[in-house]
Every structure is written in structure tokens, then in C-alpha cells.
C-alpha positions as CSV (number, residue, x, y, z in Angstrom):
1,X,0.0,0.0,0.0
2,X,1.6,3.4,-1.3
3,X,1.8,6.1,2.3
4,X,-0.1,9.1,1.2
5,X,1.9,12.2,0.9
6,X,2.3,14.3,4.2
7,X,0.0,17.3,3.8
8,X,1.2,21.0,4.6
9,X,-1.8,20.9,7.7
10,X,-0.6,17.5,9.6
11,X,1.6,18.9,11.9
12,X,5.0,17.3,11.9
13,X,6.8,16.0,15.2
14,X,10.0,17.5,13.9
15,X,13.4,17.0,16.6
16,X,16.0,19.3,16.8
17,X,19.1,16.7,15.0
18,X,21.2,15.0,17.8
19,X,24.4,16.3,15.6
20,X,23.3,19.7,17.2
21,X,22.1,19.0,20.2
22,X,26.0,17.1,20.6
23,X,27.4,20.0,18.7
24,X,26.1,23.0,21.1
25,X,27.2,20.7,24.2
26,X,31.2,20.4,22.7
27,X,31.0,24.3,21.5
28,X,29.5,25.7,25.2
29,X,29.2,23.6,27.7
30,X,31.3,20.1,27.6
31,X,33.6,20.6,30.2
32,X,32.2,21.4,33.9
33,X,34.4,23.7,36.3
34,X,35.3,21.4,38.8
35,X,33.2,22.8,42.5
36,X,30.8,24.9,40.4
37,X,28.1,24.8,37.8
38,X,30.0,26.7,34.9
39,X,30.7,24.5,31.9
40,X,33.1,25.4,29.4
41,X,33.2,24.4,25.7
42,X,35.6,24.5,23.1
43,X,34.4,28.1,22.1
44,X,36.0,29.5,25.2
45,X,39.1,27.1,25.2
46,X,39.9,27.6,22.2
47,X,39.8,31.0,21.9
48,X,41.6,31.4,24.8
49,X,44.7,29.0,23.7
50,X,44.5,30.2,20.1
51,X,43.6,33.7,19.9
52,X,41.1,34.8,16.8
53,X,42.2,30.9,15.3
54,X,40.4,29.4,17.8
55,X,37.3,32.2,17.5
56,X,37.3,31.7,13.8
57,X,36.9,27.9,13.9
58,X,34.1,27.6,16.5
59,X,32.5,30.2,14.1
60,X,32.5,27.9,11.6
61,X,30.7,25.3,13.8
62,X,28.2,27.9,14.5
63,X,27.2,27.7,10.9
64,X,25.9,24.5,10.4
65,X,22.9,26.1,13.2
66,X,22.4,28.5,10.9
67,X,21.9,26.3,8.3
68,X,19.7,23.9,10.5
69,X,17.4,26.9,10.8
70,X,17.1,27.8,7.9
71,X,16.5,24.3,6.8
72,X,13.6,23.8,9.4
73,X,12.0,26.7,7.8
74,X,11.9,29.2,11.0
75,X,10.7,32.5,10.6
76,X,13.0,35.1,9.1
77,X,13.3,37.3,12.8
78,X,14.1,33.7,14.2
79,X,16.7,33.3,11.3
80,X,18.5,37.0,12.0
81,X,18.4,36.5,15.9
82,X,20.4,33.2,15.2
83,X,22.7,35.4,12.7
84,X,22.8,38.1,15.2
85,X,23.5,35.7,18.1
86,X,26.9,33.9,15.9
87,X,27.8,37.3,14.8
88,X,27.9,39.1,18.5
89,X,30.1,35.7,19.9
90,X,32.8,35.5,17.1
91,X,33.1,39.5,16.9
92,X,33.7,40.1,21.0
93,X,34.9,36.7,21.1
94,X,38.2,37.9,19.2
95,X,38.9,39.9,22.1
96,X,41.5,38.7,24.2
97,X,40.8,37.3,27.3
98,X,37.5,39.5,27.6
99,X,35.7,37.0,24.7
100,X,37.0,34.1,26.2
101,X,34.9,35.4,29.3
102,X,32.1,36.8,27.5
103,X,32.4,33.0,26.0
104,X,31.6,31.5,29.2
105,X,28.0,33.7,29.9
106,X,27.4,34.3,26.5
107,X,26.7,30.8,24.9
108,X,25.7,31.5,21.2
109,X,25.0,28.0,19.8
110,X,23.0,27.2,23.1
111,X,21.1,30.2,22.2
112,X,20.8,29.6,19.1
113,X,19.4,25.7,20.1
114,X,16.7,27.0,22.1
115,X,15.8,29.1,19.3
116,X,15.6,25.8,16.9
117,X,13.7,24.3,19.5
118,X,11.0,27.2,20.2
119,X,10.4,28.1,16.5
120,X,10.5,24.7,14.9
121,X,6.7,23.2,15.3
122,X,5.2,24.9,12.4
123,X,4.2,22.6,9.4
124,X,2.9,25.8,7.2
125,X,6.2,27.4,7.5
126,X,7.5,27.8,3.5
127,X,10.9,29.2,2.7
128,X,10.6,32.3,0.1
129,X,13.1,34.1,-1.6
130,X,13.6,36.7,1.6
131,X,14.4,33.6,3.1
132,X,17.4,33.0,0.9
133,X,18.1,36.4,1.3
134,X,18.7,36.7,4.6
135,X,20.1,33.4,4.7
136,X,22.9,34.7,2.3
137,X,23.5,37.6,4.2
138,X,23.9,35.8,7.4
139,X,26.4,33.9,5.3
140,X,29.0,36.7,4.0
141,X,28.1,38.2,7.7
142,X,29.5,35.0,9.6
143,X,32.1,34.5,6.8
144,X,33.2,37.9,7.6
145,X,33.3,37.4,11.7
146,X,35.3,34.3,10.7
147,X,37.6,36.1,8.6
148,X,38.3,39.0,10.2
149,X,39.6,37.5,12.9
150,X,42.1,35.8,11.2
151,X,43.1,39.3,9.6
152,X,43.8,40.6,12.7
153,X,45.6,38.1,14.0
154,X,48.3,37.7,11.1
155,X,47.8,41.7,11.3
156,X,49.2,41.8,15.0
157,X,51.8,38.7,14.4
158,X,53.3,41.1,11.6
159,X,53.3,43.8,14.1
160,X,55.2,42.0,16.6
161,X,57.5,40.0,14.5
162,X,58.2,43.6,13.1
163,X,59.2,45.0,16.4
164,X,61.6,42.0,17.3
């Protein structure tokens, strides 16, 4: 017996992907502070071992949430708040030891989950070309919080290798 097609009214029982739920917990919060409640993630180590490197890769992993929301078809204030969220950690993330901090309270991609989570129960949600839009904009911005860390960092290693 053929299934009949899913229609756009039969609500859908659509999870948030484990590969972000396990991605959000290695980015923010894998690591607990021995004696206190604070977890600490790659996002926060790693910019603090590799300055603006370490900013510029947990960016990247930021990303694929972006993507996730745009796939489940959240609304397009949903989609800019996720941007907006990415954009504000990698930017004062780059900031030496005051991102790394910022890191630890800030929490982007767990933000960002709970967003996923929220916003992602509407079956009548259709991507249109403002969609895309945004979407591609949240792109070249993220791209551009990813790379211009790295510019600033081979900026400052010139500097100092300059002044030896």
C-alpha cells in the first residue's frame, strides 16, 4: 500500500538533529568547572589557547545552526536572531581574554538551540526568496566574523614580528 503524501496541515513531530544537540554541548558547555556549575566548551578554550584561530573555527561550527534553521523553515526574525546571536560571539569573542569570558555567559549556539527548539513546530512554514536572502546575508556576515579575525591576528603577528 503506497503512504499518502504528508499534507502542509498535519503537523509534523520535527526534533532538533542529535548532531546539534552534541554540537552545542562540545561548543559551550562540555567541560564542567570542577566545584561549580560553569561548563566550558571548546568556544572558550579555544579562543583562549589560540587567539582569533580558535574564534574563527568555533564560528565555523556555528554555521551548520544557521543552516539547521534555515532548513527547518523558521521564521525570518528567528533566522536574524540566530545570525545576530553567531555574529555578537565571534566578533567580541576575538577579544583577548574578555571574549574568552564573554564565552563563558554568552553561549551563542546554546542560544541559538533554544531558538531551533522554540520556532521549529510549524508545518505551514515555507521558505521564500527573503528567506534565501537573509540566509545569504547571514552567510557573507559569519564569513566575515570568521575572517576577520584571522586578519587581525596575522595583522598583530606582523606587528610584533616587526618589532623583534
Amino acid at each position: 500500500m503506497a503512504s499518502k503524501p504528508r499534507s502542509e496541515a498535519e503537523p509534523t513531530t520535527e526534533r532538533t538533529p542529535a548532531w546539534a544537540e552534541q554540537l552545542v554541548r562540545v561548543l559551550d558547555d562540555g567541560l564542567t568547572i570542577p566545584g561549580t556549575r560553569i561548563g566550558i566548551g571548546l568556544d572558550a578554550l579555544l579562543g583562549f589557547l589560540f587567539p582569533t584561530l580558535g574564534d574563527a573555527l568555533t564560528g565555523l561550527g556555528s554555521l551548520s545552526l544557521l543552516v539547521l534553521a534555515f532548513q527547518m523553515r523558521l521564521p525570518k526574525v528567528i533566522v536574524l536572531r540566530v545570525v545576530f546571536n553567531i555574529a555578537i560571539d565571534v566578533l567580541i569573542g576575538c577579544v583577548p581574554f574578555v571574549g574568552d569570558a564573554f564565552d563563558l555567559f554568552w553561549r551563542s549556539n546554546r542560544r541559538n538551540l533554544e531558538l531551533l527548539r522554540r520556532y521549529s513546530h510549524d508545518p505551514l512554514k515555507r521558505p521564500d526568496p527573503l528567506d534565501y536572502l537573509i540566509v545569504g546575508l547571514g552567510f557573507v556576515l559569519v564569513i566575515l566574523a570568521v575572517v576577520l579575525p584571522l586578519v587581525l591576528g596575522v595583522w598583530l603577528l606582523r606587528l610584533v614580528f616587526r618589532a623583534i
